[in-house]
C-alpha positions as a Markdown table, in Angstrom:
| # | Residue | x | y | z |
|---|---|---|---|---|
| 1 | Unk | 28.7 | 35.7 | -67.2 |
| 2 | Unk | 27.5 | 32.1 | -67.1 |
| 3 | Unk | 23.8 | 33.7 | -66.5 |
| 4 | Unk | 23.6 | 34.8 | -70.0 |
| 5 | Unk | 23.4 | 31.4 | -71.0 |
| 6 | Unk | 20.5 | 30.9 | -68.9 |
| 7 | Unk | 16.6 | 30.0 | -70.2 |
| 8 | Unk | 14.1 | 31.8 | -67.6 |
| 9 | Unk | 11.0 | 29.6 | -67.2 |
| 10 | Unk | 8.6 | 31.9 | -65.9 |
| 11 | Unk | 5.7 | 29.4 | -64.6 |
| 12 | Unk | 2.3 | 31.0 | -63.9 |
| 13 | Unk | 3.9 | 34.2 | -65.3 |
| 14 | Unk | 0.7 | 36.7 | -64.7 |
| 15 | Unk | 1.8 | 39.8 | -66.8 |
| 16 | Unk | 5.4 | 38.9 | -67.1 |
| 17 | Unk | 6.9 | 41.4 | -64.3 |
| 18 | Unk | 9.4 | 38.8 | -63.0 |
| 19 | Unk | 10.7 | 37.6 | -66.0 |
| 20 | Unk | 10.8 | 40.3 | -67.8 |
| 21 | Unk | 12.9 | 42.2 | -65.2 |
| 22 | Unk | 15.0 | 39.6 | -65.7 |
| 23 | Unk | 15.2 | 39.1 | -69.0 |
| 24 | Unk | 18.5 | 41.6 | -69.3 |
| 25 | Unk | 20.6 | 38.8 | -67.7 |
| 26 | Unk | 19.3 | 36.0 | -69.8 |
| 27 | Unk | 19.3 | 34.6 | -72.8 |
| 28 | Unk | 15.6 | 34.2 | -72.9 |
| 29 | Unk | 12.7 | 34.1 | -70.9 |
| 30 | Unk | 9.7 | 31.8 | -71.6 |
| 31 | Unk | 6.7 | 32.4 | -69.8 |
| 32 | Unk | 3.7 | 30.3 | -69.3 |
| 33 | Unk | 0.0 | 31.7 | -67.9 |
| 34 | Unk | -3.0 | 30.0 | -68.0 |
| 35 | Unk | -5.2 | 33.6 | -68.4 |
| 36 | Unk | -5.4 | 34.9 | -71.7 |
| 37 | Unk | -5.7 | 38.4 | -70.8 |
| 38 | Unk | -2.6 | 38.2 | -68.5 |
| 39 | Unk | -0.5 | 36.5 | -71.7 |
| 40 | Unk | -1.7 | 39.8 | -74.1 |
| 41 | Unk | -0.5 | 41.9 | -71.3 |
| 42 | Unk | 2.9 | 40.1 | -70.6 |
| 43 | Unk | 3.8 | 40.5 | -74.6 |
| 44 | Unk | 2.2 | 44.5 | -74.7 |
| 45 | Unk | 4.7 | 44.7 | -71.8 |
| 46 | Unk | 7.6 | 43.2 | -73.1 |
| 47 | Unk | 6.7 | 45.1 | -76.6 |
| 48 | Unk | 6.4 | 48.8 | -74.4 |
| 49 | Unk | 10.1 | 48.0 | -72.9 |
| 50 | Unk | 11.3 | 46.9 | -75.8 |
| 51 | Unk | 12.5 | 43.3 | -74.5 |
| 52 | Unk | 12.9 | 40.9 | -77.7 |
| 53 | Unk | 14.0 | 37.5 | -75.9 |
| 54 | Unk | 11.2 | 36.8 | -74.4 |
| 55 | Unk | 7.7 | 34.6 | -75.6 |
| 56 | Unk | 4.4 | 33.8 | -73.7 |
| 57 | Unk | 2.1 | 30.7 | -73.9 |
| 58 | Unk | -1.3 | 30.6 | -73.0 |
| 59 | Unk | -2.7 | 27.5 | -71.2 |
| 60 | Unk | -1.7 | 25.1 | -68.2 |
| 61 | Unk | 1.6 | 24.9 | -67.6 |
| 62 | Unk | 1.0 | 21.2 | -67.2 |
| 63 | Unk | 0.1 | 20.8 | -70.8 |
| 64 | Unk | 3.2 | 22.5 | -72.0 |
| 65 | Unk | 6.5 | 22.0 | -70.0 |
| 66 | Unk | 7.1 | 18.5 | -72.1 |
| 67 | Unk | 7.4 | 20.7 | -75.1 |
| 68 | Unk | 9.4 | 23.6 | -73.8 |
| 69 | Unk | 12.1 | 21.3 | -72.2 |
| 70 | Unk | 12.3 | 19.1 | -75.3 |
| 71 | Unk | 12.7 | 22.3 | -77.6 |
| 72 | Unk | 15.3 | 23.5 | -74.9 |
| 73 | Unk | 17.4 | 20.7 | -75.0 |
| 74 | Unk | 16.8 | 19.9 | -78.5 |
| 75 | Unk | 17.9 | 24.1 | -79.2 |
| 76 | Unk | 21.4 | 23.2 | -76.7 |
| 77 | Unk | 22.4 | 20.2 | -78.7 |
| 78 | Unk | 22.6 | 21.9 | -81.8 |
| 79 | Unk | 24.9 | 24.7 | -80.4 |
C-alpha cells in the first residue's frame, strides 16, 4: 500500500485526533500545535492508544515547517 510510505503533517494538530486516527495507515505522523497544553494531550493520547510513530512540536507552525521538510527529505535520501 503506497500510503504506508506516507509522512502525515498534522498542522495545527489540537490534541492529535486526526492524525492519530490515522496514524495506522502511515508511516508517521508529525504534528505541529502552537498550545502547549494541546501538545501534552496529543502525546498522553498517542501514549493511552499506544501509537509509537507519531511526535508533536510545540510552537507556530511557521517557525518549524523549514525544518520538518528538510529532515523529511534529508530521512528519504538516505533510504
Amino acid at each position: 500500500d503506497g500510503i504506508k510510505n506516507t509522512v502525515l503533517l498534522d498542522i495545527c494538530c489540537g490534541t492529535g485526533t486526526i492524525g492519530l486516527s490515522l496514524a495506522s495507515r502511515v508511516s508517521r505522523v508529525i504534528g505541529v500545535e502552537l498550545c502547549a497544553s494541546a501538545v501534552e494531550n496529543a502525546k498522553r493520547n498517542a501514549m493511552l492508544n499506544g501509537i509509537q510513530n507519531s511526535e508533536f512540536i510545540c510552537g507556530k507552525a511557521e517557525d518549524f515547517m523549514r525544518e520538518i521538510l528538510t529532515s523529511m527529505d534529508r530521512d528519504a535520501r538516505s533510504k
